[in-house]
Each structure stands twice: as structure tokens, then as C-alpha cells.
FILUMVO-279035 format. One record per residue (C-alpha): x negated, y, z negated; residue in three letters. Coordinates in steps of 0.5 Angstrom, whole numbers, padded with zeros to 4 digits, always signed. Example, Ala and Ser with C-alpha at 12.3 -4.5 7.8 and 13.67 -1.06 7.14 Angstrom:
BEGIN
-0025-0009-0016ALA
-0027-0002-0014SER
% end
This chain:
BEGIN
+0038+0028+0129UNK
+0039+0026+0123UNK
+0034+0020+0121UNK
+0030+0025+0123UNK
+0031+0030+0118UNK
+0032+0025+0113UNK
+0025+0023+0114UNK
+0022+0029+0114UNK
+0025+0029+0107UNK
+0023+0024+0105UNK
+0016+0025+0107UNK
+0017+0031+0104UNK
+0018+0028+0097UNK
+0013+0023+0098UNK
+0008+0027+0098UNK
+0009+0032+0093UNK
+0004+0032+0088UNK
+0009+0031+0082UNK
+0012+0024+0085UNK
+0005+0022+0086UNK
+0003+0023+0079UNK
+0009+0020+0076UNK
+0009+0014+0081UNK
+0002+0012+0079UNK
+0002+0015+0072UNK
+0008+0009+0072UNK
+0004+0004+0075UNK
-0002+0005+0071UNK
+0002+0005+0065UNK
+0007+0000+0065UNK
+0001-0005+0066UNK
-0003-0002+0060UNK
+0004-0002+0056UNK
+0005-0010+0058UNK
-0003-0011+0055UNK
-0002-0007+0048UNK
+0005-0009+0047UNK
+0003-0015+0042UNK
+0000-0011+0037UNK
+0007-0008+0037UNK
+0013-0009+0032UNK
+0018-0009+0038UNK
+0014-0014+0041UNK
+0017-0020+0036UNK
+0024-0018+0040UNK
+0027-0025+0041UNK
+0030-0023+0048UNK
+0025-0021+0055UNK
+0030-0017+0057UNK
+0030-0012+0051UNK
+0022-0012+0051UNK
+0022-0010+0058UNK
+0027-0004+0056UNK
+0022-0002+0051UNK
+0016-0002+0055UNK
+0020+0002+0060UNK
+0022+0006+0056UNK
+0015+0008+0053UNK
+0013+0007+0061UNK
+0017+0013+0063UNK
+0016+0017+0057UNK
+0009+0017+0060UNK
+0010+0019+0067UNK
+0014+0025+0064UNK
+0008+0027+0060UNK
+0004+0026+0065UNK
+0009+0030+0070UNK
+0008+0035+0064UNK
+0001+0036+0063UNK
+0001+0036+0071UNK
+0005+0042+0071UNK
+0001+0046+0066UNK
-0005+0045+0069UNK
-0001+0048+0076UNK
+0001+0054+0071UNK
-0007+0054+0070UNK
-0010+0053+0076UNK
-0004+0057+0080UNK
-0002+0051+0085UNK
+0001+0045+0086UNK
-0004+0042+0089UNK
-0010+0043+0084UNK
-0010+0035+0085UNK
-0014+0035+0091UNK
-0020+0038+0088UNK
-0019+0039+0081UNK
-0026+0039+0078UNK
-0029+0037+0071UNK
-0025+0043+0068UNK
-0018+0041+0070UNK
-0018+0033+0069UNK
-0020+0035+0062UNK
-0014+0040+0061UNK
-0010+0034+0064UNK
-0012+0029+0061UNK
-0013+0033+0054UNK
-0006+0036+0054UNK
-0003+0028+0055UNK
-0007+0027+0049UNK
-0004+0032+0045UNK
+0003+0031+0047UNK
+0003+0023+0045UNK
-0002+0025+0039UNK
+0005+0029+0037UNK
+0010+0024+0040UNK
+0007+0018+0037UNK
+0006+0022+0030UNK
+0013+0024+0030UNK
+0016+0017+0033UNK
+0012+0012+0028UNK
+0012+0017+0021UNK
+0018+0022+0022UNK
+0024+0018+0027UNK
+0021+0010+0024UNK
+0023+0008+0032UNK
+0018+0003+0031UNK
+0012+0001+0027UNK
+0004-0001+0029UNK
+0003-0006+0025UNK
-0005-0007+0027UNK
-0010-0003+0029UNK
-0007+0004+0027UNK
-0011+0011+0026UNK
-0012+0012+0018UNK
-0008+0018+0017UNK
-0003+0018+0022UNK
-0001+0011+0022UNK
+0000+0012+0030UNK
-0004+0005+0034UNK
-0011+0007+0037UNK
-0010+0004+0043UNK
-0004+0010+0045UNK
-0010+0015+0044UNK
-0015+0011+0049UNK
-0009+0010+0053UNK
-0009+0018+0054UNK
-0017+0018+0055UNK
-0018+0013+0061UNK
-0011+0013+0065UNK
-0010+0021+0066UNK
-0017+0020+0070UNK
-0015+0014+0074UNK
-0008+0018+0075UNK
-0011+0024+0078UNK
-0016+0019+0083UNK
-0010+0015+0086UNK
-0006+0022+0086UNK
-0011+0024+0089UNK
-0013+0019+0094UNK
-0006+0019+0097UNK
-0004+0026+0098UNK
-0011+0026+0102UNK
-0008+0021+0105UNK
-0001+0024+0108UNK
-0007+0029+0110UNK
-0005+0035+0106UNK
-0011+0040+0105UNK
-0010+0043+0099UNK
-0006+0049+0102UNK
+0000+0050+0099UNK
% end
């Protein structure tokens, strides 16, 4: 009785749309982290091991944006599950929010906190690498279709 009602919970947090945003936001981003990192100062770290932690650590701070865009557009759209039919205007919102908010993470962390630099290919003015802003423009939408396809997926119609 008990393996049953731990797979129902599992099942459960396995097909919550928030943990298929996060998960394939984390994916999709670690490979687009690992692909941008040379044109990064932090990539001239001497040791593996502390560019992996960074990559993940911008990583999850990407899936934490990506939940976060994904909760206002459930506020705007009043469900969770605006995923599995989101249309043009709700994928814009998504992705336009993310945007915005790695727009002023980025700003603030390069100019403000000096965390780290972006030595090439920085947006004049803002200082902060071009290759965050494109992030923020192709990734969303492929999140939004993976998240998508899964929940289709655990067979769940959208009512919830």
C-alpha cells in the first residue's frame, strides 16, 4: 500500500507543469550555457570543476526564471495548465517576461555586483553579452514545446 501512494506522488510531481518547466528549462540551458561559456570571463578558470559550478549555477538561475515567467503567465492566464494550449500571446508573455528578467539580472550582475564580466560580444550600453538576450528569445519557446509534449504525454487535458 505504500509503494502505491508513493507512486501517486511521484507521478504527481512528475507531471506538474512547473517541474516540466524547470526540468526541460534546465536541460535546454545547460547545453546553451556549456556552448556560450568561452565568450565568458569565468571561463578561463584553471579547474573543471569550478566552471561546472558556475554553468550550473547560471543553469539553475534559469529554471528559476523560467518557473517564474511560467507562474505570472498561470496568474494571467488563471490556470496552470495554460501550457498545453498556450497560443501565440501567452508564449509571447512567457518568453517576453524571461526576457525582462535576465535583461535586469544580467545588467545588475555584470555593471552593479561585478560577478562576472563579458569580455566579447556585449550589448553597447548595457555591457551585458548578446548571447543572454538570444537565449531568452529561442529557448522559452522550445521549453514551452517540450513541457508541452510531455504533459500531453501523462495524458492530462488541460483541466485543472
Amino acid at each position: 500500500m505504500k509503494n502505491k501512494s508513493v507512486s501517486k506522488w511521484v507521478v504527481r510531481i512528475l507531471a506538474a507543469p512547473e517541474t516540466n518547466l524547470f526540468l526541460f528549462a534546465f536541460l535546454l540551458n545547460f547545453v546553451y550555457e556549456v556552448w556560450q561559456a568561452p565568450y565568458y570571463e569565468f571561463y578561463g578558470m584553471p579547474s573543471l570543476s569550478d566552471k561546472i559550478n558556475d554553468l550550473t549555477h547560471c543553469t539553475f538561475g534559469d529554471g528559476v526564471i523560467t518557473l517564474i515567467s511560467g507562474w505570472v503567465v498561470s496568474a494571467l492566464a488563471r490556470s496552470r495548465y495554460w501550457i498545453l494550449n498556450p497560443g501565440w500571446q501567452l508564449a509571447l508573455s512567457f518568453t517576453c517576461i524571461g526576457w525582462f528578467i535576465t535583461l535586469v539580472t544580467e545588467t545588475y550582475r555584470v555593471n552593479i555586483a561585478k560577478t562576472y564580466g563579458v569580455p566579447v560580444l556585449a550589448l553597447p550600453v548595457l555591457g551585458i553579452s548578446w548571447l543572454a538576450v538570444f537565449q531568452w528569445i529561442i529557448l522559452p519557446p522550445l521549453v514551452l514545446y517540450l513541457a508541452r509534449r510531455h504533459l500531453l504525454g501523462w495524458g492530462m487535458d488541460g483541466r485543472g
